[in-house]
N, C-alpha and C positions, 0 to 999 in steps of 0.2 A: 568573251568573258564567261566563264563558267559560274556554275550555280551558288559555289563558297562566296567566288568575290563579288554576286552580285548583292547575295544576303549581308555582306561586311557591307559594302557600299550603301544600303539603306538603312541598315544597323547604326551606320554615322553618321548619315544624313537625321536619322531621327534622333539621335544622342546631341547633336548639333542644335537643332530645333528646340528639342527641348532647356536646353542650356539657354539658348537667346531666350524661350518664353518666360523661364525664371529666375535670369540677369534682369528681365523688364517689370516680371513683378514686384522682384526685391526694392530697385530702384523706383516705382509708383510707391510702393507700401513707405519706403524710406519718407519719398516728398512730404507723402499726406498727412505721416507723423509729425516731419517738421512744421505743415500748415497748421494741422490742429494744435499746437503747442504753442506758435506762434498767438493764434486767436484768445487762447485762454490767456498769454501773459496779456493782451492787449487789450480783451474785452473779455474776462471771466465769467461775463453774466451771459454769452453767445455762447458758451462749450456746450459740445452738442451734448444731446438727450436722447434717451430714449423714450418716446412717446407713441403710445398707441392711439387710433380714434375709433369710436365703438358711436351704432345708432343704436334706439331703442335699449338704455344702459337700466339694468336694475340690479339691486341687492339690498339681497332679506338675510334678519338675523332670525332664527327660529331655536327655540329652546322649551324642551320635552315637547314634542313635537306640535306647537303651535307658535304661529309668527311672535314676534316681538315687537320687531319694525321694519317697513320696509321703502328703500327710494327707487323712483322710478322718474326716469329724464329721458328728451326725445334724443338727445345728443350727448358722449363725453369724449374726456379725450382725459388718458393714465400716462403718468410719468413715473415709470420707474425709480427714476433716478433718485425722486422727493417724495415717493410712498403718497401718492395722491393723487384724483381722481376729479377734476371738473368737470362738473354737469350744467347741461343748459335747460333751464323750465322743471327744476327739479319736482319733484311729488313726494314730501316726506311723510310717512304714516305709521304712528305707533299704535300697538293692537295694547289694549289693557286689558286686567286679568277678570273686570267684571265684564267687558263685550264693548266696553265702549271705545273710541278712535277719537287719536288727535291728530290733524294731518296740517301741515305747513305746505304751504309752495312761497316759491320764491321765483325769480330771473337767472341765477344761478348760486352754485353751491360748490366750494371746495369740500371733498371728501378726503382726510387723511386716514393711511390707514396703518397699523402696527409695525414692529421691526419685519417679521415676515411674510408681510405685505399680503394677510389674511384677515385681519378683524379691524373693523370702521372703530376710530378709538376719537375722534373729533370731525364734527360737520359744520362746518361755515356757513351760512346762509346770506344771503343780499340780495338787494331789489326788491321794492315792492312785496316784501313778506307779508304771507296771510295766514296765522296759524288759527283753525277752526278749533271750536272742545264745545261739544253739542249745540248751541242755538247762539252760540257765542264767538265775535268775530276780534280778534286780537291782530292791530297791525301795526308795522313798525318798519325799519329798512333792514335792519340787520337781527340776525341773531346765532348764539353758537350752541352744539349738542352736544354737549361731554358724554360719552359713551360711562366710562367708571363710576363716575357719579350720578349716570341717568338724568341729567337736567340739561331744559333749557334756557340759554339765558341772554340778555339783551342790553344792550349800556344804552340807545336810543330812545326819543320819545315816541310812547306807545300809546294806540288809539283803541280803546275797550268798546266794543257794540252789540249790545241780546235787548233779549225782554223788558220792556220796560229799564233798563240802565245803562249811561254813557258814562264811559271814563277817559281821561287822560290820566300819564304819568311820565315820570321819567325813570329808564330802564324795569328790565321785571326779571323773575327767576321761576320755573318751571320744574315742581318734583314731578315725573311725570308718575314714579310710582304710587304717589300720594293722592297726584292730582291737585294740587296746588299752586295756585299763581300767587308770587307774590310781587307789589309794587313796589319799586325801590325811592322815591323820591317823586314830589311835584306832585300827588294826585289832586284831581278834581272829577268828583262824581257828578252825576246829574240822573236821581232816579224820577220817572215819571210811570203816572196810573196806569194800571191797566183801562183797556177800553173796558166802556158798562158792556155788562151784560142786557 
């Protein structure tokens, strides 16, 4: 066999090969179309996703170059798909413009974020919420953080705890630019003395 028809002879043998290897892809790629197609008319809420899972997850908004607010969780896990962000043990912290901090934790927290999936425009909180603002302990199970309007706010009964004053209510709303809580319904206070000096 001379040198032409040995290089023709591998020349076809690889043109062969490769023809089988993407007759077989075409044909996998085809199936998996028709499974996944099948899955969605069948069960639309399984169509896959894409989801990432991140340890150690945090994001800070910062503007003129001092924080805002910032979350920090041991765990999340981003879906694409739905522009959001689940965090577990979240740590929410808002810086204010006199030095003071409000910081919420929760069990966990849904993080949405904007059409281009760059700015926290809504935060879900649940579980066991504990939002601190100086000597003062506000708890409740749920609460949400409108990024646009800056507030937070609560449709649950909420348990008020500082110095000298206990409250109950039902639901409350948080400017936080202002620094204002307000109770929506049901309060009962309970203020008591300070200790003598």
């Amino acid at each position: 066999m001379s040198r032409g028809q040995l290089r023709f002879a591998i020349m076809f043998v690889v043109l062969v090969l490769l023809m089988g290897v993407g007759y077989r892809l075409m044909v996998t790629l085809r199936t998996q179309a028709q499974v996944t197609k099948k899955i969605r008319e069948i069960a639309p809420d399984l169509a896959v996703t894409t989801e990432q899972r991140m340890q150690g997850f945090r994001r800070t908004k910062v503007r003129d170059g001092k924080k805002v607010w910032e979350i920090v969780a041991r765990r999340a896990r981003y879906s694409q798909d739905r522009q959001e962000v689940i965090v577990e043990g979240p740590e929410f912290s808002f810086y204010l413009k006199d030095g003071e901090m409000i910081a919420l934790k929760s069990e966990e927290a849904r993080v949405y974020l904007d059409s281009e999936g760059q700015e926290v425009s809504r935060v879900e909180l649940k579980g066991n919420l504990e939002m601190r603002v100086g000597d003062f302990s506000i708890k409740t199970q749920t609460a949400t953080f409108e990024s646009t309007r800056n507030t937070i706010v609560s449709d649950g009964t909420v348990q008020i705890d500082g110095p000298g004053l206990s409250a109950v209510g039902l639901g409350y709303s948080v400017d936080v630019a202002e620094k204002r809580l307000t109770l929506n319904a049901d309060v009962q206070t309970t203020i008591s003395k300070g200790e003598p000096s």
